[in-house]
C-alpha positions in Angstrom: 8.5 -3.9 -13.8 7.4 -6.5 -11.2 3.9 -8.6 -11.4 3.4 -6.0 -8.3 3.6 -3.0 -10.9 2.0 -4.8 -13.5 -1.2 -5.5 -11.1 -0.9 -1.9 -10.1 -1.3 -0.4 -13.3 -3.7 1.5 -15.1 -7.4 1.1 -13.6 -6.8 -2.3 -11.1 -6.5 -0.6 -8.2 -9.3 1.6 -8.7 -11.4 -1.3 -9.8 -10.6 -3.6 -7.8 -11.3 -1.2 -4.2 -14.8 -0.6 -5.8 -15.4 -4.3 -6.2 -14.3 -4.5 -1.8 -16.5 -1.6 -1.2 -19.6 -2.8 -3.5 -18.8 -6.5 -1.6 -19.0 -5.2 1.6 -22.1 -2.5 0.8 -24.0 -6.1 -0.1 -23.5 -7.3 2.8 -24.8 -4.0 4.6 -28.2 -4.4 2.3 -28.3 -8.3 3.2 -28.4 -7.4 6.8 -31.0 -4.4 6.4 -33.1 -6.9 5.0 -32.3 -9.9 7.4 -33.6 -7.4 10.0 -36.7 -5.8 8.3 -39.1 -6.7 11.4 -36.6 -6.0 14.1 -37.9 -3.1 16.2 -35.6 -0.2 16.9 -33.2 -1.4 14.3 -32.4 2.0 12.6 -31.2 0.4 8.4 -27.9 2.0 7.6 -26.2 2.1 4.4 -22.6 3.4 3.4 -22.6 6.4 1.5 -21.6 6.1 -2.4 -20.9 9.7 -2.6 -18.6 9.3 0.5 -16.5 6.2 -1.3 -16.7 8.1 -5.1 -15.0 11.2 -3.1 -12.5 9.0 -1.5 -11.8 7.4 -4.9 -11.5 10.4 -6.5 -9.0 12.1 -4.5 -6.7 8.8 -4.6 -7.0 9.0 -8.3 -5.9 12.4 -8.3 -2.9 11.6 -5.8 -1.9 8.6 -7.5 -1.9 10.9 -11.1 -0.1 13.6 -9.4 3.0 10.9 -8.3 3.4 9.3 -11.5 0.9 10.7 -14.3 -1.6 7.9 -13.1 -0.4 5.1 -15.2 0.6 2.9 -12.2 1.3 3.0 -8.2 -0.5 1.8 -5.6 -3.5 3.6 -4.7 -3.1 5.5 -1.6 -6.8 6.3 -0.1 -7.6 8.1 3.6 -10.4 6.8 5.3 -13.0 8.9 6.4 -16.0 8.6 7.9 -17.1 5.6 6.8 -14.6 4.2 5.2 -11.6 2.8 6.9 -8.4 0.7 6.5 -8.0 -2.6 7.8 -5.3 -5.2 7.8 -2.8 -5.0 4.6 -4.5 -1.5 3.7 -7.8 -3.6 3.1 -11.2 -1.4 2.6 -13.8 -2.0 5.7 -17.0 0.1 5.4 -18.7 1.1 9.2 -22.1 2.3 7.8 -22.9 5.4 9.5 -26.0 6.8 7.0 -29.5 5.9 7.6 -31.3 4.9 4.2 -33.8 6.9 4.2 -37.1 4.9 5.3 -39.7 6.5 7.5 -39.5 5.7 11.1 -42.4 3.5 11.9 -44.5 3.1 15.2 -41.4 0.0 16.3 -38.7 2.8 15.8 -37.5 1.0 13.1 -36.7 3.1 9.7 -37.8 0.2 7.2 -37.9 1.0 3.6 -37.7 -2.3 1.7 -38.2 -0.4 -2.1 -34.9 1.9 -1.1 -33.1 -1.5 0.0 -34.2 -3.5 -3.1 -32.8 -0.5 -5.0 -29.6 -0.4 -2.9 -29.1 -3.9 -3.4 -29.9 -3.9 -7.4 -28.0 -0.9 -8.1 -24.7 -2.4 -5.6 -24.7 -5.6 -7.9 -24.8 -3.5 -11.0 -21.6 -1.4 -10.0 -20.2 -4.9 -8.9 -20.9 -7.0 -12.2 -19.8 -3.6 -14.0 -16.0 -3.1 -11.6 -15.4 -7.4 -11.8 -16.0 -7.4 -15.4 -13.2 -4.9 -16.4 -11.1 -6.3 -13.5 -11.7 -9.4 -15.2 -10.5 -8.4 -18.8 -7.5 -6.2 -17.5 -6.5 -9.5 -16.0 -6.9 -11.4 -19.4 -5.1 -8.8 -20.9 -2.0 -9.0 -18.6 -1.8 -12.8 -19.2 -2.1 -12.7 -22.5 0.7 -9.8 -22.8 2.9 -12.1 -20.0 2.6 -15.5 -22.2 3.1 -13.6 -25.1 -0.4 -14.6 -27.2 -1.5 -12.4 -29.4 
């Protein structure tokens, strides 16, 4: 097996698209918030129910070709989600967040972007962490340490 297998093996590629998709929903808060006082700007978010359904069906593919143990991890983009450069994950935020619209036609609602941006770094800690020891594991098992 090639260090392309190996790094395509078990849960990598699963882990390693939510870490792109938590990344780039970060910088989708960071800019809600940059523009909190700009009238007419309507806050939108990507959906996490939209990228968990995208994950899930990839999962299911990728178990379906080879029992889910390793293969790359073939996702279709949908409405939010799509496929850049290389296969790369790019989010195009299409979902308003939720805030009331106010008398600037702007849909602030800081308490749902604090939220947003608190629960986004969680799932990002959570994904890099267990990248993180999958990684130590493979180099361990590749320099033969114990």
């Amino acid at each position: 097996m090639s260090i392309q297998g190996l790094t395509n093996a078990g849960a990598m590629p699963s882990l390693e698209l939510t870490m792109r998709f938590a990344a780039q929903r970060q910088r989708t808060n960071l800019h809600n918030i940059a523009n909190f006082d700009t009238p007419a700007m309507v806050q939108r978010q990507a959906s996490t129910a939209e990228f968990q359904n995208t994950l899930r069906e990839a999962i299911h593919a990728r178990r379906a070709e080879s029992g889910g143990r390793f293969g790359e991890l073939n996702w279709q983009p949908s409405r939010e989600l799509s496929k850049g450069p290389g296969g790369r994950l790019n989010i195009e935020p299409q979902t308003p967040t939720g805030g009331v619209m106010t008398h600037d036609q702007n849909n602030r609602a800081i308490e749902l972007t604090l939220k947003d941006l608190t629960e986004t770094a969680g799932v990002f800690r959570t994904a890099s962490a267990l990248y993180s020891s999958q990684r130590s594991i493979l180099r361990d098992a590749i320099s033969e340490r114990p």
